[in-house]
C-alpha positions as CSV (number, residue, x, y, z in Angstrom):
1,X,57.3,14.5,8.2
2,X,61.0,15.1,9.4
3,X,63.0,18.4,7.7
4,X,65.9,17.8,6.2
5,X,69.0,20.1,7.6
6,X,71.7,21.0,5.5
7,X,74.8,21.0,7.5
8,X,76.6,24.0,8.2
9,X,79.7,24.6,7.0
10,X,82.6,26.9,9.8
11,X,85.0,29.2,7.5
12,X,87.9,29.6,9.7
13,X,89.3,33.1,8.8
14,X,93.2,33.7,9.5
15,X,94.3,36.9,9.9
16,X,98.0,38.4,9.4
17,X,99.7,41.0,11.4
18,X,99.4,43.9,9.9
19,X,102.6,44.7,8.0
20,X,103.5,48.0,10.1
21,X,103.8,45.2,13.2
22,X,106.4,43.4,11.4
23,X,108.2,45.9,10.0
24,X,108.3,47.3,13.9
25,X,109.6,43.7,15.0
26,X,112.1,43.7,12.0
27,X,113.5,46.9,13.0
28,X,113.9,46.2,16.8
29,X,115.6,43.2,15.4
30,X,117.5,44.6,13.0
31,X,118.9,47.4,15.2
32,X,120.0,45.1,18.3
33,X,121.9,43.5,15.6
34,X,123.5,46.6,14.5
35,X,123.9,48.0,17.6
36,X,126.0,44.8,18.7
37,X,128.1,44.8,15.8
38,X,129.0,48.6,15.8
39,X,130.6,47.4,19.5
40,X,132.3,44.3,18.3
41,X,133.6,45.9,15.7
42,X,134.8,49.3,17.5
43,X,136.6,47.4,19.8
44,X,137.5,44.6,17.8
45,X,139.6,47.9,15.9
46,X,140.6,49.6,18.9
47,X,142.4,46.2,20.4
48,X,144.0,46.1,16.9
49,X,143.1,43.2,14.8
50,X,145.3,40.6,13.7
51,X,146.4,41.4,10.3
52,X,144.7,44.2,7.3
53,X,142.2,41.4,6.3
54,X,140.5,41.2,9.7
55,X,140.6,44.7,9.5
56,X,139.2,45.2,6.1
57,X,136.3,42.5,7.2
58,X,135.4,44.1,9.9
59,X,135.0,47.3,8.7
60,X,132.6,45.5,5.6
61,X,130.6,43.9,8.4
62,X,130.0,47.6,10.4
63,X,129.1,49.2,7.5
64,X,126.9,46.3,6.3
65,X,125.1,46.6,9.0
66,X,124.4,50.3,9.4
67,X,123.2,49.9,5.9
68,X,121.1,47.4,6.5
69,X,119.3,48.8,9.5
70,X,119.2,52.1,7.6
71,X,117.0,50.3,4.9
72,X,114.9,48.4,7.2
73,X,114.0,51.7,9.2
74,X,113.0,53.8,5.5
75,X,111.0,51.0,5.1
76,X,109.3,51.3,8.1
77,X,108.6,54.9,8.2
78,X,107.6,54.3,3.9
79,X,104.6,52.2,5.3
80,X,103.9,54.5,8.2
81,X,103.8,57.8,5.9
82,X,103.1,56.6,2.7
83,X,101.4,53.1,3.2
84,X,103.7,51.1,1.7
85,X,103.8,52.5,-1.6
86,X,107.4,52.2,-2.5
87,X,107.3,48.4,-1.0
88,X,104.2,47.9,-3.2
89,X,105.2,49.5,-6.2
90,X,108.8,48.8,-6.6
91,X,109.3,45.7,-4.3
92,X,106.1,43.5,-5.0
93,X,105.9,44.7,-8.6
94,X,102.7,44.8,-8.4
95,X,99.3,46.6,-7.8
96,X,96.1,45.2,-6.0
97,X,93.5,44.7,-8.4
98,X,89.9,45.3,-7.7
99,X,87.8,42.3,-6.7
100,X,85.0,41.4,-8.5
101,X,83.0,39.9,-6.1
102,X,82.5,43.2,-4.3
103,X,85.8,44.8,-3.5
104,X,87.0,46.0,0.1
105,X,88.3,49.4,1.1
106,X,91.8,47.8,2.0
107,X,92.0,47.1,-2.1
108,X,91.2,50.7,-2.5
109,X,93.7,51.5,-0.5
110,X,96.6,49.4,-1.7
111,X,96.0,50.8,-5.2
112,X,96.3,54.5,-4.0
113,X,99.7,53.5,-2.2
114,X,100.9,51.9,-5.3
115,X,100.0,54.8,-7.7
116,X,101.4,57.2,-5.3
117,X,104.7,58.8,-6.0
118,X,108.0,57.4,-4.4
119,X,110.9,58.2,-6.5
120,X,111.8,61.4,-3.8
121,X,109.9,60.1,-0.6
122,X,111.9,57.1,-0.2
123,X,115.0,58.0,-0.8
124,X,114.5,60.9,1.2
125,X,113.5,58.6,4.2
126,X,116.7,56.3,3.1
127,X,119.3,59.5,3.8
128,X,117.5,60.4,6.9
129,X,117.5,56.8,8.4
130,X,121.1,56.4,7.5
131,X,121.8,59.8,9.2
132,X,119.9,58.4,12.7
133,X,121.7,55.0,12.4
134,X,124.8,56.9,12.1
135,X,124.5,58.9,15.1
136,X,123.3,56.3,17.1
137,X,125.9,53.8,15.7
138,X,128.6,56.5,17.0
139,X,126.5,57.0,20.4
140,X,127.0,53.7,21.7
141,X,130.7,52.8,20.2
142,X,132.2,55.9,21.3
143,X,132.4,57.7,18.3
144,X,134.3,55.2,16.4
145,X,134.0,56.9,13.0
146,X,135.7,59.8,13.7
147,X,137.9,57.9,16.0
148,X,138.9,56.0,12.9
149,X,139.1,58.4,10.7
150,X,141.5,60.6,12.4
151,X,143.4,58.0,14.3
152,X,142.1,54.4,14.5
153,X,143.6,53.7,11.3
154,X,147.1,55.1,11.4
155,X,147.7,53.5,14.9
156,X,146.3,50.0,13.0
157,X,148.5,50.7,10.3
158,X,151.5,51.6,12.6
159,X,151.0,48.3,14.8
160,X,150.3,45.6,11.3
161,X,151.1,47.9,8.4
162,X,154.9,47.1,6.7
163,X,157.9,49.6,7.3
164,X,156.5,52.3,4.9
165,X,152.9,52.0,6.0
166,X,153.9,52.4,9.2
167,X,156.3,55.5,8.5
168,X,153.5,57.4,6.9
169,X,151.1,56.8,9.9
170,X,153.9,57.8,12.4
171,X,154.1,61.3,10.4
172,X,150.4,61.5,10.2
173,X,149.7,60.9,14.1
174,X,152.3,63.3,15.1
175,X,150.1,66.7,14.3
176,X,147.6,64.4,16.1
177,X,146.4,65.2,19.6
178,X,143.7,62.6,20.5
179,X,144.7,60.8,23.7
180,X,144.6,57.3,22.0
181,X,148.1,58.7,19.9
182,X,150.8,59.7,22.4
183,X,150.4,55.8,23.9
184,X,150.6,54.2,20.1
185,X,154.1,56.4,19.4
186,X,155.4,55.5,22.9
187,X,154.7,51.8,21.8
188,X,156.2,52.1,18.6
189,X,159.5,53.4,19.5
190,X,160.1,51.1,21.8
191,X,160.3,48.2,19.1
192,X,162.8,49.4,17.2
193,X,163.6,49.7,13.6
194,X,162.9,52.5,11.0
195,X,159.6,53.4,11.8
196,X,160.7,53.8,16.0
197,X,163.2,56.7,14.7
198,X,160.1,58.4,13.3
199,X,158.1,57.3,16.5
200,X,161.1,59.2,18.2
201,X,161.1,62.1,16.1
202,X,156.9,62.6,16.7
203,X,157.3,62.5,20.4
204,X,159.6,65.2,19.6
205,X,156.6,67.2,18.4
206,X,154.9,67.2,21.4
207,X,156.2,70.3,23.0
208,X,152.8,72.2,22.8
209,X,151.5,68.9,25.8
210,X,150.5,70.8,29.4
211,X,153.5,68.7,30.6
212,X,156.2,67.6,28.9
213,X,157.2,65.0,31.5
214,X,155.2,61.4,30.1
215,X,157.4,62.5,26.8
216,X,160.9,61.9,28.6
217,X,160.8,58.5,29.7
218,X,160.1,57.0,26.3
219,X,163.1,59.0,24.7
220,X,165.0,58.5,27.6
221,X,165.4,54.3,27.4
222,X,165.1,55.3,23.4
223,X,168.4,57.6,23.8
224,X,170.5,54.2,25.0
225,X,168.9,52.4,22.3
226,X,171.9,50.0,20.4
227,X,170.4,51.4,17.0
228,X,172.5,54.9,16.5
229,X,169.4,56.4,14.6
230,X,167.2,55.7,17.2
231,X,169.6,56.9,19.9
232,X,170.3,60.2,18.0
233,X,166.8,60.7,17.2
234,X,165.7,60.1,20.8
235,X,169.0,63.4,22.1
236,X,167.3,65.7,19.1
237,X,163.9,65.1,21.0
238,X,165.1,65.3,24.0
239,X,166.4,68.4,23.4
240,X,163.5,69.7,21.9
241,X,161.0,68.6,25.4
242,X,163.8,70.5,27.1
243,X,165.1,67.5,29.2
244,X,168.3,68.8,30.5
245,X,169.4,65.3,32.2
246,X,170.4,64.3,28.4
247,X,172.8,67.1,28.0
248,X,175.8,64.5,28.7
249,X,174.5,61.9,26.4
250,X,174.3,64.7,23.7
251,X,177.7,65.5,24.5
252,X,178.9,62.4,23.9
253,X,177.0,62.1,20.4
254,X,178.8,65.0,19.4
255,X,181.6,64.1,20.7
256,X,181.3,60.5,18.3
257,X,180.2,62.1,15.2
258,X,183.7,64.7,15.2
259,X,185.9,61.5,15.8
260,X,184.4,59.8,12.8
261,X,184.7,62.7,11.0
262,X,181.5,63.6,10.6
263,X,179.5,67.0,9.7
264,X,177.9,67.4,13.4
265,X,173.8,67.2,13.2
266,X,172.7,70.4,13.6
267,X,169.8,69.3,15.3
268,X,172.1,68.2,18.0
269,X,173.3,71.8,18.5
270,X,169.8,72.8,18.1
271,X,169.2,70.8,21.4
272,X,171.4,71.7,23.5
273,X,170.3,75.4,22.8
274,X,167.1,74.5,23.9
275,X,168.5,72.8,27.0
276,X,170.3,75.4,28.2
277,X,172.9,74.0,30.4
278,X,176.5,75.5,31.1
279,X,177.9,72.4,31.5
280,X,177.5,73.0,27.0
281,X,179.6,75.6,27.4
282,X,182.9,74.2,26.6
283,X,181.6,72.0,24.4
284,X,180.2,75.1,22.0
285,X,183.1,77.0,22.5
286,X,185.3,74.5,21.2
287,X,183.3,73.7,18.6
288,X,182.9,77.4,17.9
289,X,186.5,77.5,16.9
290,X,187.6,74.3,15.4
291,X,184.3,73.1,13.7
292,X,182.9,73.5,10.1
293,X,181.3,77.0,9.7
294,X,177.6,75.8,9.5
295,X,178.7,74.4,12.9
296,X,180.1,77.3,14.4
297,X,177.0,79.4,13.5
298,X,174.8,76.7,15.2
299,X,177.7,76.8,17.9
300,X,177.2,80.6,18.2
301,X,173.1,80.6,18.7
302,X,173.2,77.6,20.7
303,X,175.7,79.9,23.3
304,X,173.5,82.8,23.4
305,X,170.8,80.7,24.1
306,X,172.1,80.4,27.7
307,X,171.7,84.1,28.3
308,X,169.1,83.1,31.0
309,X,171.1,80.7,33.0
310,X,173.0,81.8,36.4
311,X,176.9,82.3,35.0
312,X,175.6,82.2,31.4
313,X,176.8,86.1,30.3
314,X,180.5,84.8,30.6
315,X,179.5,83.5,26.6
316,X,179.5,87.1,25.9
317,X,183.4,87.1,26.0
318,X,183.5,84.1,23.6
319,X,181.6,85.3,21.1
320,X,183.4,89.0,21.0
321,X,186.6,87.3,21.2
322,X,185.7,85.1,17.9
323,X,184.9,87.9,15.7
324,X,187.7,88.9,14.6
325,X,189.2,85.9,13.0
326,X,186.4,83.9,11.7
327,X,184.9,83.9,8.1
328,X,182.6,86.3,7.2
329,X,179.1,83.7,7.2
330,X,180.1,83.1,11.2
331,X,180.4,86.9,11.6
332,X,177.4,87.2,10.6
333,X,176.1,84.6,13.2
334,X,178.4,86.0,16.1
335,X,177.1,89.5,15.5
336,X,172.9,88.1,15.6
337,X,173.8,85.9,18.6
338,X,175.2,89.3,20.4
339,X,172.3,90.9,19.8
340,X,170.1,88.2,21.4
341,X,172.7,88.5,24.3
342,X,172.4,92.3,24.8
343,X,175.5,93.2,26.7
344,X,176.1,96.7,26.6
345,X,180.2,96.4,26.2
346,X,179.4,94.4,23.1
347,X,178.9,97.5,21.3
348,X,182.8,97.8,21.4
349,X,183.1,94.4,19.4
350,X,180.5,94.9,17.3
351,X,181.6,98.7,15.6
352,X,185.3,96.9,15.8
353,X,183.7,94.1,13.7
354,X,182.1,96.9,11.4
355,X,185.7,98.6,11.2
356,X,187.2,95.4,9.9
357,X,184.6,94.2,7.4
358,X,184.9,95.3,3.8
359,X,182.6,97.2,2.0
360,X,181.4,94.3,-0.7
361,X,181.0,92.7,3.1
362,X,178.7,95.2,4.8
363,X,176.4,94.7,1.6
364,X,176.8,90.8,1.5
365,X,173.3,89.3,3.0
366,X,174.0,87.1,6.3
367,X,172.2,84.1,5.3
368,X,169.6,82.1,7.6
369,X,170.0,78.8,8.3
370,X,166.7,76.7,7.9
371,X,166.9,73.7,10.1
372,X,164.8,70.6,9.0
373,X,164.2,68.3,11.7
374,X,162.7,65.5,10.3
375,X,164.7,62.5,9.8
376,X,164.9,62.7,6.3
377,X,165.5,66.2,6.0
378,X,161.9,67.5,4.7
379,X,160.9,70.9,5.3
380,X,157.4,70.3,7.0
381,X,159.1,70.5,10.4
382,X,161.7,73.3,10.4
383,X,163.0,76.1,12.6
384,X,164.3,79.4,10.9
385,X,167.3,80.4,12.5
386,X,169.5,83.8,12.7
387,X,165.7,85.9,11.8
388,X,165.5,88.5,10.2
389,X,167.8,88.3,7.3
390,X,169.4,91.2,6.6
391,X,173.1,92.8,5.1
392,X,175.7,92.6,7.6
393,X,176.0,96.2,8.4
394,X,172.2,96.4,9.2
395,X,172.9,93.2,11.1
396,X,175.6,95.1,13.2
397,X,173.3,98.4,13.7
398,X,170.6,95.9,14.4
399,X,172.0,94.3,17.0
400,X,173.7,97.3,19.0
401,X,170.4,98.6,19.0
402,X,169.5,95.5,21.1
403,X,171.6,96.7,23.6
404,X,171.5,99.5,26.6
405,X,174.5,102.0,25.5
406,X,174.0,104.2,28.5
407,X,177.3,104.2,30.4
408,X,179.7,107.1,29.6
409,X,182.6,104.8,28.6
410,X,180.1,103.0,25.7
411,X,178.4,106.0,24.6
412,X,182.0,107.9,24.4
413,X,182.5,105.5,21.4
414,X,179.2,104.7,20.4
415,X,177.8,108.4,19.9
416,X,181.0,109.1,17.6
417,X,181.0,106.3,15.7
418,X,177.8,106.3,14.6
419,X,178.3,109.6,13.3
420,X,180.7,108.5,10.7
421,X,178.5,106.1,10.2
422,X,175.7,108.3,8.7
423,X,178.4,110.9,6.9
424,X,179.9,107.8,5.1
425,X,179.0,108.2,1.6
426,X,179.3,104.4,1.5
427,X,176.6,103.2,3.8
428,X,173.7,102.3,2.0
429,X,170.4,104.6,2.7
430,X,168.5,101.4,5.1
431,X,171.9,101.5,7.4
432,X,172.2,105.4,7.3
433,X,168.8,105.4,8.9
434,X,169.1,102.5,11.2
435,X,172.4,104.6,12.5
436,X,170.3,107.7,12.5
437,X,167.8,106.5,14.3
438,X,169.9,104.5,17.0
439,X,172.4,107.6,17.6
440,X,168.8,109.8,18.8
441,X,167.7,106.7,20.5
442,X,171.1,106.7,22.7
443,X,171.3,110.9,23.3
444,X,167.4,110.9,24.3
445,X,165.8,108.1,25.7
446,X,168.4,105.2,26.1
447,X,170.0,106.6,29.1
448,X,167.9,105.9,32.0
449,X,170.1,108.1,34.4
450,X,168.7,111.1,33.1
451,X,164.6,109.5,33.4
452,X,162.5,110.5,35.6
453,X,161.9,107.7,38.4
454,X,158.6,105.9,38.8
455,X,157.7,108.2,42.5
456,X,158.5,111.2,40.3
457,X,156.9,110.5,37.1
458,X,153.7,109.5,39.0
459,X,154.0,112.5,41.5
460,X,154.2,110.6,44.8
């Protein structure tokens, strides 16, 4: 008798990756992505885009991306330290329920994940991913945040922006020392309009560079600009970087504004103090005498700026023999830029100057002269001229004090004169002492005849 078989029946079973494997493959994935993108999109910036809506899209699609990846990693390290339980609770929106043909241990498992706590772990592991793909974001662009932030978008502004944009960016970059700015303002002043004054005017700013010389070129072609704001801007910064090739063209500025009739830009006076060439001379002296008397004060510092130069003391005889006819403001100005000049027969000028000032003027306070050079005037980028402010008679005591009276001709006059100085019921207490102080300065110390020399103050 033949037994019946029942046929047997093959279950194939399929198993899944486990999820931990295909969150690992979604992060490699997902960081490639982001890593490629950061690139594109740090260069894309740096090259300059095309217009402030490429700009704007880019910048969405970087930090799309880093949020992206940032999310993908939490949720990988979620199911590595926590087993899922923020994916299972709050993405699946469910929890595992218990089979009732016999459960497994994986169900066990999946309900402990889902009941355990997430609200802080996630988010936790959410800030520190973001951190990571931060840093690593920045690692392989080249640090393109902080480029951007402190640069990359002034100099995008500067090349797409309109006028005003582009003005605010040029003021911005130049406290800026990043190597990407000093090209982008060299650029910009060569196109011209508004913003390349400003451009010219930052390059000005520079004077703190190593070397000043990859400034000058750039204001030099800028300096023979058609545009006479450019062109003027361009002299002030030259004057400023110290290039003293542009004395002429400054000159010849000058020159232009008095034949229009025009009050002479300080600035420009400014500059050729800070050039320093004699050639200025005549120039100063001229204006020193004919100009308007916010001129001849900027005339008068600008001369005693050459005190350095070979032949520049011969200023010392313009300056004493302008004292006694100008106004009482370029007095003031003649007497401080003496004092900076420290000739010892100056003293003669300067108690003659005294002599002829009234009393209300010995009291009246010589007034510095604040010198904005910005283009439109602000005070952000200023020097202080004709420092410290004082009264005039302090400013005469001051300055003689600058000076070595020690021959016997000088010291004849000066010793006597300072005398009547401090018995002058008149002088105020701050000059009495200034003049008390400076008379025992000259009878004790000030004449170096009477020193002992170096071999015979060290005993050799």
């Amino acid at each position: 008798m033949t037994q019946s078989r029942s046929p047997s029946t093959q279950v194939r079973v399929q198993r899944s990756l486990p999820v931990w494997v295909k969150l690992w493959t979604l992060v490699i994935l997902a960081n490639i992505g982001g890593f490629a993108m950061s690139i594109f999109v740090a260069g894309s910036i740096r090259g300059i885009p095309s217009s402030a809506g490429a700009e704007t899209a880019l910048l969405f699609g970087y930090y799309t991306a880093m949020v992206l990846v940032a999310i993908v990693d939490a949720f990988l390290l979620d199911e590595l330290f926590f087993r899922g339980g923020f994916r299972k609770t709050h993405i699946e929106g469910r929890v595992a329920r218990l089979s009732t043909k016999g459960g497994k241990s994986d169900s066990m498992d999946d309900i402990a994940a889902g009941m355990r706590r997430t609200t802080i772990g996630f988010p936790f592991l959410l800030l520190v991913c973001g951190g990571l793909t931060y840093t690593l974001f920045n690692l392989v662009n080249r640090d393109f945040d902080s480029y951007y932030r402190r640069v990359g978008q002034h100099v995008v502004a500067m090349h797409i922006g309109t006028d005003a944009e582009q003005i605010e960016a040029v003021q911005t970059l130049s406290i800026r020392r990043e190597p990407q700015v000093l090209p982008a303002l060299k650029w910009r002043v060569q196109q011209g309009g508004e913003p390349a004054v400003w451009a010219a005017w930052a390059l000005g700013r520079f004077t703190d560079l190593p070397t000043r010389r990859p400034l000058k070129a750039p204001l030099a072609a800028a300096s023979r600009s058609e545009d006479p704001k450019v062109r003027r801007e361009a002299l002030v910064s030259l004057g400023r970087v110290q290039h003293r090739a542009a004395d002429s063209a400054i000159h010849d500025e000058i020159r232009a504004q008095r034949d229009r009739d025009e009050a002479v830009d300080g600035r420009l006076l400014y500059a050729l103090g800070s050039i320093q060439t004699l050639s200025s001379v005549p120039l100063l002296e001229d204006l020193l005498h004919t100009a308007r008397p916010q001129t001849q004060r900027l005339a008068a510092w600008a001369l005693a700026q050459h005190r350095d130069q070979r032949g520049g003391r011969k200023v010392v005889k313009i300056l004493e023999a302008r004292l006694p006819t100008a106004s009482h403001e370029v007095r003031c100005a003649l007497v401080h830029s003496l004092g900076i000049l420290a000739d010892e027969q100056s003293n003669l000028a300067l108690m003659d100057a005294y002599d002829r000032a009234t009393p209300a003027e010995h009291a009246t306070l010589c007034a510095r002269i604040q010198l904005s050079m910005r283009p439109d005037g602000d005070q952000d980028d200023r020097v202080d001229l004709f420092m410290p402010q004082d009264t005039f008679a302090m400013k005469v005591i001051l300055s003689m004090a600058q000076m070595r009276a020690t021959s016997a001709e000088v010291r004849a006059r000066a010793e006597p004169w300072l005398q009547r100085i401090i018995d002058d019921e008149e002088t105020t207490p701050a000059a009495r002492e200034s003049a008390r102080g400076l008379l025992a300065g000259i009878k004790s110390g000030r004449d170096d005849n009477s020193n002992a020399t170096v071999e015979e103050a060290l005993g050799i």
